[in-house]
C-alpha positions in Angstrom: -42.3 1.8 -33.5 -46.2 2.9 -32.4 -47.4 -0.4 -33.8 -44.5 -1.9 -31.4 -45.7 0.4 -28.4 -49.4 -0.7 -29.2 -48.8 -4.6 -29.3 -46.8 -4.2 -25.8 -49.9 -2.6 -24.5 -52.6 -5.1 -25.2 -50.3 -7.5 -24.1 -50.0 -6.1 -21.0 -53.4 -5.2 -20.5 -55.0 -8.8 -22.0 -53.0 -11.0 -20.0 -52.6 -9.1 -16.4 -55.7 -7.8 -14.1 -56.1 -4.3 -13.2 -54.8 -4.8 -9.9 -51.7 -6.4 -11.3 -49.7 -3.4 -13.0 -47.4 -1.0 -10.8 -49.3 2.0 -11.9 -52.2 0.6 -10.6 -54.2 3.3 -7.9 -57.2 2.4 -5.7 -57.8 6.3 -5.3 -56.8 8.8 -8.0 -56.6 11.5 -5.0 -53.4 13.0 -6.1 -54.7 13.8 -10.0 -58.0 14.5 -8.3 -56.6 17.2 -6.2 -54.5 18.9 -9.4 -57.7 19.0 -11.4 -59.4 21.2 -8.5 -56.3 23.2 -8.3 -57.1 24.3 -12.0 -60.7 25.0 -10.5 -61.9 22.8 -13.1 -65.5 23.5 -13.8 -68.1 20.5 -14.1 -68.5 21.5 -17.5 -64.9 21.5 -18.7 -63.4 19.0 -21.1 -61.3 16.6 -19.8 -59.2 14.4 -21.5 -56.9 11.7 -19.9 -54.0 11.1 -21.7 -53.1 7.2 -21.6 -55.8 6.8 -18.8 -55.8 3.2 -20.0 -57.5 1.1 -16.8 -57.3 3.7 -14.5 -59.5 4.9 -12.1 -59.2 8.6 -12.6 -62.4 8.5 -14.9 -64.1 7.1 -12.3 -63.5 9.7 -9.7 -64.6 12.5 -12.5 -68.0 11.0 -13.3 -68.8 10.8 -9.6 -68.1 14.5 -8.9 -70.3 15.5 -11.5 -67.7 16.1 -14.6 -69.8 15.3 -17.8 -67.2 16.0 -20.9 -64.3 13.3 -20.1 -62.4 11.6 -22.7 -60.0 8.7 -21.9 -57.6 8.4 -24.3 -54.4 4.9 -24.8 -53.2 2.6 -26.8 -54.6 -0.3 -25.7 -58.4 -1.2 -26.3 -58.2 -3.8 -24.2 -57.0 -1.6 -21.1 -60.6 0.5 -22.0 -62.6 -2.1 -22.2 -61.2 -3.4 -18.7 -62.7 0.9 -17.5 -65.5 0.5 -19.7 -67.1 -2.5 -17.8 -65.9 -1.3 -14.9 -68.0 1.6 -15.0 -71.0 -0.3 -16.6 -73.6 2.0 -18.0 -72.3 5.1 -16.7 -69.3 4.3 -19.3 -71.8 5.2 -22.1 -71.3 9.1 -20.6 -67.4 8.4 -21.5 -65.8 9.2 -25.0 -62.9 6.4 -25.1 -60.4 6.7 -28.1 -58.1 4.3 -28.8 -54.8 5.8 -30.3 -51.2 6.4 -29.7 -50.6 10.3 -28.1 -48.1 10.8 -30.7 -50.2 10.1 -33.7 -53.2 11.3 -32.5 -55.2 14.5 -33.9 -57.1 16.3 -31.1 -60.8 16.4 -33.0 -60.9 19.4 -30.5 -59.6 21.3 -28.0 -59.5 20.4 -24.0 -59.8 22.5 -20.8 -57.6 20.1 -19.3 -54.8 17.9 -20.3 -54.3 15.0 -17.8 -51.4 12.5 -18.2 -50.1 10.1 -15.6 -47.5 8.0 -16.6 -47.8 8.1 -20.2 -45.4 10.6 -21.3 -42.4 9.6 -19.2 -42.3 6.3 -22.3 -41.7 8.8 -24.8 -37.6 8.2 -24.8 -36.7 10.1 -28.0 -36.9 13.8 -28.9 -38.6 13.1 -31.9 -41.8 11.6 -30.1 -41.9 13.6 -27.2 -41.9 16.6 -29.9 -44.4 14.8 -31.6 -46.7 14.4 -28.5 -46.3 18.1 -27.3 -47.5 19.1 -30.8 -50.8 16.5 -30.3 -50.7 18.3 -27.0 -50.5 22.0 -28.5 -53.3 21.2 -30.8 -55.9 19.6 -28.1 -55.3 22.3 -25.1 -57.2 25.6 -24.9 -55.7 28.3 -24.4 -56.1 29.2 -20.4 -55.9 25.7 -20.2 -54.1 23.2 -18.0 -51.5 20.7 -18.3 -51.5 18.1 -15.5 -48.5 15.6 -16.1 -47.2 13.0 -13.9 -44.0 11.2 -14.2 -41.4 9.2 -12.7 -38.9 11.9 -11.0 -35.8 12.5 -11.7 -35.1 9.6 -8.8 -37.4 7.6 -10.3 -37.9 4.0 -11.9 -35.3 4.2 -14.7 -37.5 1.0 -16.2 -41.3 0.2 -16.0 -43.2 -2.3 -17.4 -39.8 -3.5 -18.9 -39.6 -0.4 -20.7 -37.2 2.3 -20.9 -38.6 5.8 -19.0 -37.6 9.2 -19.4 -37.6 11.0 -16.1 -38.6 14.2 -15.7 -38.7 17.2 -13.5 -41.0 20.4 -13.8 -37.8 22.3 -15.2 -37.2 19.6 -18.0 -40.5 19.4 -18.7 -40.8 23.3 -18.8 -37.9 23.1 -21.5 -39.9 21.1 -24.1 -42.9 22.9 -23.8 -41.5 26.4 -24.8 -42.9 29.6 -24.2 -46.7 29.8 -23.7 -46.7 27.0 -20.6 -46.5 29.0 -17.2 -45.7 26.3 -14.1 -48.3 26.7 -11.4 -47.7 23.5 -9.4 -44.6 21.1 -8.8 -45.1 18.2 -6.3 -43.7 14.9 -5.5 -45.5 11.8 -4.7 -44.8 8.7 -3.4 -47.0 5.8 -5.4 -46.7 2.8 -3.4 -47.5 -0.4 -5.6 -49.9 -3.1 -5.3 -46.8 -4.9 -4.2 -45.5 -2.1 -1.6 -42.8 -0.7 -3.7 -42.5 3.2 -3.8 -42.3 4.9 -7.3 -41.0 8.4 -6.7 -43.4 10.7 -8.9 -43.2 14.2 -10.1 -46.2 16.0 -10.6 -46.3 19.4 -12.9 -49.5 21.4 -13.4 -49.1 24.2 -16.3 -51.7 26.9 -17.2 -51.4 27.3 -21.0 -51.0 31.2 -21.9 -51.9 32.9 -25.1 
């Protein structure tokens, strides 16, 4: 099934431009905003959780965050951020792996995901994931996590979502994840369609 995911991916990402994907964002304003509600420090590790070709990594580097890791399954959607970015890509650590398979090498200040989780249909991989996740966030941490609302897309990318809302996702975190911030948003595609969003910011407790 992850080799399934990954071949989707490249796919995706190898035969359509950047500009071509629903998800895509000119501005990452809204994840932007969630990170300085955490009062994320320059020097904090960041890691973006199926960041893929997005532009959030770009809006880090250029407010002075120097730890930021951009995590997905697809090489091919990196190497689209990598060139983007040019030489200030060589201040990036890019890892190419499947969140539900993946062992954190360390542990994260904050946990960003947009859009990644919500393909995680099963119990047995969104378990799997929120272990990855309980490995690779600090405690006093924070979780960022968008994902199509509960009046969301119930399909994207020709792909079955799980929808979420701060409650559900509270429920398979457990004990230890304190919600500090629930917010909807609006995501207007490159083709002026609106994806109804939920955004939930935890702090990680001890």
């Amino acid at each position: 099934m992850a080799d399934d995911r990954k071949l989707h991916w490249e796919n995706v990402y190898s035969t359509k431009g950047e500009t071509d994907v629903s998800w895509f964002q000119e501005s990452p304003a809204p994840s932007l905003e969630l990170i300085h509600l955490a009062q994320a420090k320059q020097s904090d590790a960041i890691v973006d959780i199926g960041g893929g070709a997005s532009r959030l990594v770009d809006g880090l580097l250029a407010e002075g965050f120097g730890d930021v890791t951009v995590l997905d399954l697809s090489e091919a959607a990196l190497d689209t951020a990598r060139k983007r970015l040019g030489a200030k890509g060589d201040e990036v650590t890019w890892i190419a792996a499947d969140a539900t398979l993946w062992k954190p090498p360390r542990a994260y200040d904050i946990w960003h995901d947009r859009a990644a989780f919500h393909f995680l249909t099963d119990k047995a991989q969104q378990a799997a994931y929120i272990e990855r996740l309980k490995r690779g966030l600090k405690i006093g941490g924070h979780l960022i996590m968008g994902t199509f609302a509960l009046d969301g897309p119930e399909k994207c990318s020709g792909l079955p979502v799980a929808r979420h809302s701060s409650d559900s996702l509270a429920d398979l975190l457990g004990a230890g994840f304190k919600l500090i911030d629930s917010r909807r948003h609006d995501h207007s595609t490159p083709w002026e369609s609106v994806q109804k969003f939920q955004f939930s910011t935890f702090k990680r407790g001890a």
